[in-house]
N, C-alpha and C positions, 0 to 999 in steps of 0.2 A: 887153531885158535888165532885170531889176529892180535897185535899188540896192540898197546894202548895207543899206539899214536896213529895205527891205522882204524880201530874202532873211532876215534877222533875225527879223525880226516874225512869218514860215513856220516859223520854226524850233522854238519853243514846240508849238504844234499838231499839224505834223509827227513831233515826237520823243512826242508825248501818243501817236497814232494807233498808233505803230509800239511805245509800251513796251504798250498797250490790245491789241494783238496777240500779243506776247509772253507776254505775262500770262494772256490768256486761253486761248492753248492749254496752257500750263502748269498750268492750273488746272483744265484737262479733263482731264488725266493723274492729280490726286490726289483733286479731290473728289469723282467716283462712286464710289470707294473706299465711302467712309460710306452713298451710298444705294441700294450693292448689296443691300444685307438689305431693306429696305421696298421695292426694283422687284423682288424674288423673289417677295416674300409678294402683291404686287400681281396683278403677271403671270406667275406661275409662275416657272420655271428652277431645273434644281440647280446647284453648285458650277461644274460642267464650263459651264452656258451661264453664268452671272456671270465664268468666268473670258474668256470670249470677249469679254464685253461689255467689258472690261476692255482686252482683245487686241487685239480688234478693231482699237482706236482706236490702241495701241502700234503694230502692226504696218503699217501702211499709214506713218506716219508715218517709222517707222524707215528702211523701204521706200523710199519718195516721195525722200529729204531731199536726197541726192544729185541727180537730178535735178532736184528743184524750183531747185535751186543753178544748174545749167545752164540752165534755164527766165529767170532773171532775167538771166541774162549776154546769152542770146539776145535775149529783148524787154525793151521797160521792166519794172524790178521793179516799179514803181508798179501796173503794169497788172496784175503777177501779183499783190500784195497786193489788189487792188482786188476781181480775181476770188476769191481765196484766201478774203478776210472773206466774201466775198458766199456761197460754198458754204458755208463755215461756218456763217454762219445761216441757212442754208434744211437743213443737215443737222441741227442743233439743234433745230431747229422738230421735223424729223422724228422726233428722238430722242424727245422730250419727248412727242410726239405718238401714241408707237407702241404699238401694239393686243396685240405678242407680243414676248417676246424674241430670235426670229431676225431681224422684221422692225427691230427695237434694233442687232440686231447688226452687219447690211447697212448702217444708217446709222450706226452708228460707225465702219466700215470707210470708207467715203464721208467722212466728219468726220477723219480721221487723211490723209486725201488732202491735204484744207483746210488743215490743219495743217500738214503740212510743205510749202505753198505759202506761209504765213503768216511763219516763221521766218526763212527765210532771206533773202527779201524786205522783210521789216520794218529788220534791220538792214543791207539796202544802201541803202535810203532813207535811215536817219540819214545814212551816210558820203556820201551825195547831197550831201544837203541841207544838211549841217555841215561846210562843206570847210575851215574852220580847225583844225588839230593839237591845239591846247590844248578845242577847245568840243567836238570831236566825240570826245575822251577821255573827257571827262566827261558827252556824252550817252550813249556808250555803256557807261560807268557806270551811270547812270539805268536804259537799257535790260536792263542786268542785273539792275538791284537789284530793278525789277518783274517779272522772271521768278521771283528768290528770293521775294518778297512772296507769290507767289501761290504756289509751293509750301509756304511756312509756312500761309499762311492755308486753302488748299486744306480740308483733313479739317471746319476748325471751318466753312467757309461751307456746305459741302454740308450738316454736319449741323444747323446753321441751318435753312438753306432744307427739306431733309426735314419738318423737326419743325415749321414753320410751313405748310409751302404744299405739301408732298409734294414726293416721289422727282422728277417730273417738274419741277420748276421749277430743280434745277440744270440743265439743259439749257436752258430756256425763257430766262434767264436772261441766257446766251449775245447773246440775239438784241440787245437793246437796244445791247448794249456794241459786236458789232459793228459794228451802224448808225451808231454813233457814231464809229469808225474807219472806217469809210469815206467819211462826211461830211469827216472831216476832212482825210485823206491828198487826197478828190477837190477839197477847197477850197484847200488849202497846197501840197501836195510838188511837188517839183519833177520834170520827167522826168531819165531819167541823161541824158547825152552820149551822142550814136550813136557806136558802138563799130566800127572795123572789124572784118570777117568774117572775118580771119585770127585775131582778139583774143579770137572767140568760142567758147567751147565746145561741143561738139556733142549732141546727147541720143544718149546708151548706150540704144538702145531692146532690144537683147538683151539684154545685164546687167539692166537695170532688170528685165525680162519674167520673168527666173530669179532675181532677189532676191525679187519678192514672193512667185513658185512657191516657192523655196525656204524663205523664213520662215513661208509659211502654209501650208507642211508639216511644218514644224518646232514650230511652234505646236500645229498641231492632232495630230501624233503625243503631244506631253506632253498635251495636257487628255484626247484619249481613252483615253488610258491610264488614267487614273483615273476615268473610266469607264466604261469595256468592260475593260482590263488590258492589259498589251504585248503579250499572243498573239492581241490580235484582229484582224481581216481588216483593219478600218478603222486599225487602228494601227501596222501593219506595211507597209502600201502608203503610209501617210505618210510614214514614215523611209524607205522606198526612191524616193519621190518628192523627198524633199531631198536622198536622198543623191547623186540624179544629176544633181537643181540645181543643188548645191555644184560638183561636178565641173567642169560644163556653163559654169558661172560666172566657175570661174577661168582654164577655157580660154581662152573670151569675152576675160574681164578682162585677162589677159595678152597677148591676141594683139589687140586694140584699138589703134588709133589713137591714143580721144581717152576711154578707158574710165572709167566712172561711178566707179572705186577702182583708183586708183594702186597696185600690186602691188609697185612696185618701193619705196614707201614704208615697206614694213614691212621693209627690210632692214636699217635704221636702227634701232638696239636702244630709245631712246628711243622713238620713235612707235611702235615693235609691244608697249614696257610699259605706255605711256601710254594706248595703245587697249585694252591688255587691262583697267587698272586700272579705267576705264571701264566696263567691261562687268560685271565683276566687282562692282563699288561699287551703283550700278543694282539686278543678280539682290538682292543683298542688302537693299538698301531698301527699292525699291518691292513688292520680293516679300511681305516685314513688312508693309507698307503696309497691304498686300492681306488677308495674312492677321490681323493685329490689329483690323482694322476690322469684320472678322465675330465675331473672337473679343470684343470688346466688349462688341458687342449681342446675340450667342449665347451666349455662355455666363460675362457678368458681367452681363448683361441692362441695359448702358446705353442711353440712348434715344439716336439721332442725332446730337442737339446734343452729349451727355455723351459720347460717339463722341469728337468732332469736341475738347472741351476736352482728350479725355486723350491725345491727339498735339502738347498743345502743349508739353511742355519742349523734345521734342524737337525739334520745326520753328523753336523759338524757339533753342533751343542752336543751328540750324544758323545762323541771321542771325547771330547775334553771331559764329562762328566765320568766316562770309564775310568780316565788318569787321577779325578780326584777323589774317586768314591773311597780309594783305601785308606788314606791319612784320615779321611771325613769316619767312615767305619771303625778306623781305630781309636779313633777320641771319643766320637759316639755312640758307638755299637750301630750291629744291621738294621735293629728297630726301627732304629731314630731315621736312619737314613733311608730306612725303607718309606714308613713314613715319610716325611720330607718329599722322599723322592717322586712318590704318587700323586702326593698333593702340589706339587708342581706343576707335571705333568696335567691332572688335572683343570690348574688356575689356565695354566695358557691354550687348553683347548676349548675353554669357555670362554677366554676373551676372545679367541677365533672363531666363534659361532656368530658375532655383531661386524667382524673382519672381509668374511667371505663376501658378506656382502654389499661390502665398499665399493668394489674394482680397483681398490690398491691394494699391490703386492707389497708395499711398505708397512703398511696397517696390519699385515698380517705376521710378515716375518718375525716379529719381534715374539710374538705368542708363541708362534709355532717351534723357534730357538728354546722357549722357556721349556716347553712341552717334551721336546728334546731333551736338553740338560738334566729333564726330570727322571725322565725313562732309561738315561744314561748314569743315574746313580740305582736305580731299580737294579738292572739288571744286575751287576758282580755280585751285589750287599745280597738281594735274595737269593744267586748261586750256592755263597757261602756260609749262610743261613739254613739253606739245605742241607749241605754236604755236615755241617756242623750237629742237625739234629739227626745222624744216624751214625752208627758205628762204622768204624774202618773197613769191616766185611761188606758192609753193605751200602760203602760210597759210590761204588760203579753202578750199579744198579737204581740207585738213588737220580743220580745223574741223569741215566736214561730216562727216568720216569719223568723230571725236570722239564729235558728238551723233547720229549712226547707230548708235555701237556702244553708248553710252549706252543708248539706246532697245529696241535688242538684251536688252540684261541687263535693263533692266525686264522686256522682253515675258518672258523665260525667268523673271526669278524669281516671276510669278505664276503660269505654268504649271506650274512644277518644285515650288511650295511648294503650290500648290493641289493637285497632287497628293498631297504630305508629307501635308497634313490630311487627306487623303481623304475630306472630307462634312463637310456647316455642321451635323451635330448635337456637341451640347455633349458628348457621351460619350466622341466620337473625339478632338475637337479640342483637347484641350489636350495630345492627345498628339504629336500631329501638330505644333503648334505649338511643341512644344519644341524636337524633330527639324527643322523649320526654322530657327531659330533657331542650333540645329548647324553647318547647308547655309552658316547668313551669316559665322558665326563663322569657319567653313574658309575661305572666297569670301573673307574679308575678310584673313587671313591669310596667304592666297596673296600677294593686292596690292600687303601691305606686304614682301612676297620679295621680287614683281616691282620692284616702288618701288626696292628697293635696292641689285638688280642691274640693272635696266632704267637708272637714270641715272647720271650723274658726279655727283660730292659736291663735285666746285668749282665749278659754275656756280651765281654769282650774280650776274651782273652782265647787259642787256640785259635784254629785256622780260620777264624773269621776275624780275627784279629786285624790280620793281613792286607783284608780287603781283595784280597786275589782267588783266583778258584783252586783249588786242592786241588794235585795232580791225580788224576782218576784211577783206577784199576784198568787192566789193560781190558778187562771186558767192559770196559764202559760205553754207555753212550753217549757223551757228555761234549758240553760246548758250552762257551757262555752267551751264545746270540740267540 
C-alpha cells in the first residue's frame, strides 16, 4: 500500500495525463474546423465529404460515451484510458497520414471510438486517485478548465499549425501528447478497487448496435441531402433506416435490464429540459463553428491562422463566462442563468446575421463575443442543473447522457447548417450562412423556453449552488464541454 505522501506525489502526474486527455479530444472537435478548407483543396472533397470528416469523429463519440462509461465500471478505467490514448494515436497517425477523404473519414470514425473511451475514464481516474473531497473538487476543476482551454484555443491552434506545417499536422500532433498521457497514467495512476459484480453495469450491446445504426443514418440522411436532395434513393433509405433504429431503440432501451439510457429518467421535467438544452446549445455552436470557418477563408479570404484569430472574442468570452457563471448561479440560481445565458447567446447571433454581411471583422466581433459570453454561462449552470435533478446513484449516468446529447447537437448542427450553406462557393454562402445563423437564433430561443419551464426558480441551494460540476461517479461519462 503506498503512503500518503507517495499517493500525493501520483496525484500531480495522474491529474496531468487525465486533463492531457480531456483536452485533447476536445481539441479534435474544433480544431479541424479551420483545416477543413486547406484538407479539401489538398485531397479533394465537397462540403458533403468535409461535413463527414467533421461527423465522422462527432458521431462515434456521441455513439461510444454511454458505453465506454460501462466499459470502465466493468474493467479498470486505467486500462481503458490506457487503450483509449493508445487508439487515439495510432488513429491520428492515420488521419494525418491519409491518401483520400473517405480513407479520413474511416479514421475519424475509428478516432471518435478513442474518444469517448478517453472521457469518461480520464475522469474516473481523478476520482481514483484523489479520494480526498476538498482536492479531488478542485482537480476536477482543473480537469474542466483544460477541456474549456482547448475549446477556446481549438480554431487559433489548427490554424497555426495549417499555416506552418499544413492541414496534416493537426492530427500528427495528436500523437506526441498522447504518448505522454500514457507514460504518465502507466507510471502514476492507480488501479480502481475490484468492484463486485452486482456493483457493475452491464454493456447494452443492442442499444449501443442501434445508436450508432441510428445516428449514422441520421447523419448521413442530412449531408446527402445536400448533396443529392431529399427525394433521393440514398436519402430516403437513410431516414427509413433511423427511423426504425429509433423505434428499435427505444424498445431495446425500455425493456432492458441494465439499458445504456435510462428512459425513465426523462420523466423528470428537469433532466428531459436540461438534455434538450444541450442538444440544442451544441446544433447552434458548433454548427457556426463549422460553418464560419469556411466562410472566413472562402469568402473573406483569411488564411488559417487569421481563421483561427477571428474565433477568438468569442472562445475567449466563453472562459470568462465559465469563471463567472458560479457566483452569478449562486445568487441567481441555474434558471436565471440558464436563461440569461441563451438569451444572450441568442441577441448577438442575430446582431451577426446584418454583420456578415458588412466585410467587417469589427462589426462582427462584438456579437459574436456576446454570443460567446452567452454560451459560456450555459454551459456549467445547465451541467449542474442536471447533475442536481437526479439522485446521487444516478449522477454518472446522468452525466453521460448530458455529454451524448451535447455531442448529438454538434453532430446535427453541421449536418443541418452545411446543408443551409449548400456549397463552399463564396456566391452561395453568405446566403446560406445567414439562414444558419436563423436555425441558432430559433435553437437558442427554444432553450431559453425550455430553461424556464424545464426548472424550479428556487433551487439554489446543493450542488448547484456552487456553480461547478459535481465530481462524477467513476462510471461516468461526464465533462462540462
Amino acid at each position: 500500500m503506498p503512503t500518503n505522501r507517495a499517493r500525493k506525489a501520483r496525484q500531480g502526474p495522474t491529474l496531468l495525463a487525465a486533463c492531457l486527455g480531456f483536452a485533447v479530444v476536445i481539441l479534435d472537435v474544433s480544431v479541424v474546423n479551420v483545416a477543413a478548407d486547406a484538407l479539401a483543396a489538398d485531397i479533394g472533397g465537397d462540403l458533403a465529404s468535409l461535413e463527414w470528416v467533421i461527423n465522422g469523429y462527432t458521431l462515434t463519440f456521441a455513439a461510444f460515451l454511454l458505453t465506454a462509461g460501462a466499459l470502465g465500471d466493468r474493467f479498470d478505467p486505467k486500462q481503458i484510458f490506457f487503450l483509449g490514448f493508445a487508439l487515439f494515436a495510432a488513429t491520428s497517425l492515420a488521419c494525418g497520414a491519409a491518401p483520400s477523404v473517405l480513407f479520413l473519414v474511416a479514421a475519424r470514425v475509428l478516432q471518435g471510438v478513442s474518444a469517448a473511451m478517453i472521457v469518461p475514464s480520464s475522469l474516473s481516474i481523478v476520482n481514483t486517485n484523489v479520494p480526498d473531497a476538498a482536492a479531488r473538487t478542485r482537480a476536477v476543476s482543473l480537469w474542466a478548465a483544460a477541456g474549456g482551454l482547448a475549446l477556446a484555443l481549438g480554431p487559433l491552434v489548427g490554424g497555426g499549425l495549417v499555416e506552418a506545417l499544413g492541414w496534416r499536422a493537426v492530427f500528427y500532433v495528436n500523437v506526441p501528447v498522447a504518448t505522454a498521457g500514457i507514460v504518465l497514467v502507466a507510471l502514476y495512476a492507480q488501479p480502481a478497487p475490484e468492484r463486485a459484480a452486482a456493483g457493475r453495469r452491464s454493456i447494452d450491446l443492442p442499444g449501443q448496435v442501434l445508436a450508432v445504426a441510428g445516428l449514422g443514418a441520421l447523419t448521413g440522411a442530412m449531408i446527402e441531402a445536400n448533396a443529392q436532395g431529399w427525394s433521393a434513393p440514398v436519402t430516403l433509405v437513410c431516414l427509413a433506416v433511423f427511423a426504425a433504429a429509433l423505434a428499435a431503440f427505444i424498445a431495446v432501451e425500455h425493456r432492458g435490464a441494465d439499458p445504456m439510457l435510462p428512459l425513465h429518467l426523462f420523466g423528470r421535467g428537469a433532466f428531459s429540459a436540461t438534455s434538450a438544452v444541450g442538444v440544442l446549445l451544441n446544433f447552434a455552436f458548433y454548427g457556426l463553428v463549422f460553418v464560419f470557418s469556411l466562410f472566413f477563408q472562402r469568402v473573406w479570404d483569411y488564411s488559417p491562422l487569421m481563421a483561427g484569430f477571428a474565433f477568438l472574442p468569442m472562445t475567449a468570452a466563453i472562459m470568462v463566462a465559465n469563471l463567472a457563471c458560479g457566483p452569478l448561479v449562486k445568487r441567481y440560481g441555474a434558471r436565471a442563468v440558464l436563461i440569461a445565458g441563451n438569451t444572450m447567446a441568442a441577441v448577438g447571433y442575430l446582431v451577426s446575421v446584418s454583420a456578415v454581411g458588412s466585410g467587417s471583422y469589427g462589426l462582427m466581433a462584438v456579437p459574436i463575443a456576446v454570443a460567446g459570453f452567452g454560451i459560456g454561462l450555459v454551459v456549467p449552470a445547465m451541467t449542474n442543473a442536471l447533475l442536481a435533478s437526479v439522485d446521487a446513484a444516478n449522477a454518472g449516468i446522468a452525466s453521460g447522457v448530458l455529454n451524448a446529447s451535447r455531442q448529438l447537437g454538434g453532430l446535427l448542427g453541421v449536418a443541418v447548417m452545411g446543408l443551409l450553406v449548400g456549397g463552399i462557393s463564396a456566391e452561395r454562402f453568405l446566403e446560406g450562412l445567414r439562414v444558419s445563423l436563423g436555425w441558432a437564433v430559433a435553437a437558442l430561443a427554444v432553450s431559453a423556453v425550455l430553461s424556464a419551464v424545464g426548472l424550479r426558480p428556487s433551487a439554489r441551494t446543493g450542488p448547484e449552488a456552487s456553480g461547478r460540476a459535481v465530481p462524477d461517479s467513476p462510471r461516468s461519462g461526464a465533462g462540462t464541454r
